[in-house]
KEDO-813506 format. One record per residue (C-alpha): residue in one letter; x, y, z. Coordinates in steps of 0.1 Angstrom, whole numbers, padded with zeros to 4 digits, always signed. Example, Ala and Ser with C-alpha at 12.3 -4.5 7.8 and 13.67 -1.06 7.14 Angstrom:
<recs>
a+0123-0045+0078/s+0137-0011+0071/
</recs>
This chain:
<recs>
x-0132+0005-0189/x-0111-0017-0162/x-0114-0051-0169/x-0099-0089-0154/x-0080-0090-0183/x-0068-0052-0180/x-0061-0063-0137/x-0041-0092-0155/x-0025-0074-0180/x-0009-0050-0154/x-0005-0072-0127/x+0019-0095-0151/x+0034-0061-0168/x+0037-0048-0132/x+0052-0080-0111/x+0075-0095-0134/x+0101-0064-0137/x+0096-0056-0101/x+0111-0093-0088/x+0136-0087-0117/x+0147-0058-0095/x+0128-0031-0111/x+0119+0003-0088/x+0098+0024-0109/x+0063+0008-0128/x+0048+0026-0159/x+0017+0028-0171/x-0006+0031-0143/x-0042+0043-0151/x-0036+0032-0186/x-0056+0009-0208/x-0059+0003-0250/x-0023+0005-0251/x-0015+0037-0235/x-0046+0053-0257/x-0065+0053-0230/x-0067+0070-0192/x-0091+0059-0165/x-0097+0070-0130/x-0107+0038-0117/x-0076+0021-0135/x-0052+0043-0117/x-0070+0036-0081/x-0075-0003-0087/x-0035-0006-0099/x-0024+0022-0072/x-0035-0011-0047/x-0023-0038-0074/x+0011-0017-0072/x+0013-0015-0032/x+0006-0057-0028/x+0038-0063-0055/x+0058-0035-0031/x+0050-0060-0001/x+0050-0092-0022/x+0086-0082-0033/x+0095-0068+0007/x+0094-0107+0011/x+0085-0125+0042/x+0098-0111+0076/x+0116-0133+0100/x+0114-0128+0133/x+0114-0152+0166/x+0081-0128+0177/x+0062-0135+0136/x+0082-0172+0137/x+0059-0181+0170/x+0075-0214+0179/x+0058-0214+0211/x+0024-0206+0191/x+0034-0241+0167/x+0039-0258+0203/x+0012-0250+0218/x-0011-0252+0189/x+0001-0289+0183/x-0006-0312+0151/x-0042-0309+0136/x-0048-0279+0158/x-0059-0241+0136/x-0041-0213+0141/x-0068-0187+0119/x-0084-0184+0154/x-0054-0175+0177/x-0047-0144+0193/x-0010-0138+0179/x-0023-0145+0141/x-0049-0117+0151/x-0022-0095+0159/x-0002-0104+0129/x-0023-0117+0096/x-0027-0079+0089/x+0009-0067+0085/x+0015-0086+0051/x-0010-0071+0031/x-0037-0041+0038/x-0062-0034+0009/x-0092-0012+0005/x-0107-0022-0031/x-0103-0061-0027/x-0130-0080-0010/x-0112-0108+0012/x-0154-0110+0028/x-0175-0144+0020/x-0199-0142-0007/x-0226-0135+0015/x-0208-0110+0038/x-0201-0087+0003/x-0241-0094-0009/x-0247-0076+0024/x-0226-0049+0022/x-0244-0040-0015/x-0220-0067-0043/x-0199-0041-0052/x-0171-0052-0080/x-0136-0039-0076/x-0144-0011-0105/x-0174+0000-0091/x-0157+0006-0052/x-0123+0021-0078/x-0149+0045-0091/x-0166+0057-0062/x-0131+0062-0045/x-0113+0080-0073/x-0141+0105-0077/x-0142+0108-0036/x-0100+0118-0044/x-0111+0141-0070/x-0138+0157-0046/x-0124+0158-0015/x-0082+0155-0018/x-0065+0187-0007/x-0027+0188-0021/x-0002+0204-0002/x+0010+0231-0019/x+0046+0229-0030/x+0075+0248-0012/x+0074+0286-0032/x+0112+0279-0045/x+0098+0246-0057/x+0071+0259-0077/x+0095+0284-0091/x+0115+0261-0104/x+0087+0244-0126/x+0072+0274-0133/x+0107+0288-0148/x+0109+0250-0164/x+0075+0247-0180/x+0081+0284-0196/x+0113+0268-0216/x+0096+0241-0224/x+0068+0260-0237/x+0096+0287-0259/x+0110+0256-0270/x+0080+0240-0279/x+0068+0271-0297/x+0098+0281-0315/x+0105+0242-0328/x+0065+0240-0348/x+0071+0276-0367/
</recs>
C-alpha cells in the first residue's frame, strides 16, 4: 500500500535524474522493489511526475509574471497573496488534483481524505469510466503482427 516513505522514495528516485537531464522516469505504480503494482501508486506519482515536469520547466520570465508595477504599487510591508494579478497568475506553476493545498479545517469539511484515499477513489473512477481511443487500424496491426513473434519466439525458446 502507498505510503510517505513510498511518496519519498519516488519523489527522490524521480527528481534527481530529471534535473540531471533525464526525460523518461521508471517505475511508476511500483512499490516493494518493483514486486509490487498499485493503482493508487500509479495515480498519486502520475501528479508527483507532472510537479517535477514543471519544477524542472523552471521559472518563467516575463515583464507581464515579473510585475514591476505590481512590486511598485504594492510597496514595502504591503501582501501580494491578495492582489488581482497573483490571482491571475499563482495557478500557472503548479495544478494538482490529489494534494490538499486547503487549511486543516477547510479539508475536515470537505470529509479528511488522505492523498491514498482521493488516489483510490480516482484510479478506480479511470478504470470505470476511461474510454481509450482506439488506435489507428495500421497501428494495431503492427502490434498485433509484433506480439505474434514475440509469442513464436517465446514459445519456441522454453521447448
Amino acid at each position: 500500500m502507498p505510503d510517505a516513505q513510498a511518496a519519498h522514495e519516488f519523489t527522490l528516485t524521480a527528481f534527481l535524474p530529471a534535473l540531471a537531464g533525464a526525460n523518461m522516469i521508471y517505475g511508476v505504480g511500483m512499490l516493494d522493489s518493483g514486486m509490487t503494482w498499485d493503482y493508487a501508486q500509479a495515480v498519486m506519482q502520475n501528479e508527483m511526475v507532472s510537479m517535477i515536469v514543471k519544477s524542472i520547466e523552471g521559472i518563467p520570465l516575463s515583464d507581464e509574471l515579473m510585475a514591476l508595477d505590481v512590486i511598485e504599487s504594492v510597496g514595502p510591508g504591503g501582501e501580494y497573496i491578495t492582489h488581482e494579478h497573483t490571482y491571475n497568475n499563482m495557478k500557472q506553476q503548479s495544478q494538482v488534483d490529489l494534494f490538499d493545498r486547503n487549511t486543516r479545517d477547510v479539508w475536515e469539511e470537505r470529509g479528511s481524505k488522505d492523498i491514498v484515499e482521493k488516489s483510490y477513489e480516482k484510479a478506480f473512477d479511470i478504470l470505470r469510466n476511461h474510454k481509450p481511443e482506439p488506435l489507428p487500424g495500421n497501428v494495431q496491426i503492427s502490434l498485433n503482427e509484433i506480439f505474434k513473434e514475440a509469442e513464436t519466439r517465446t514459445e519456441t525458446q522454453s521447448k
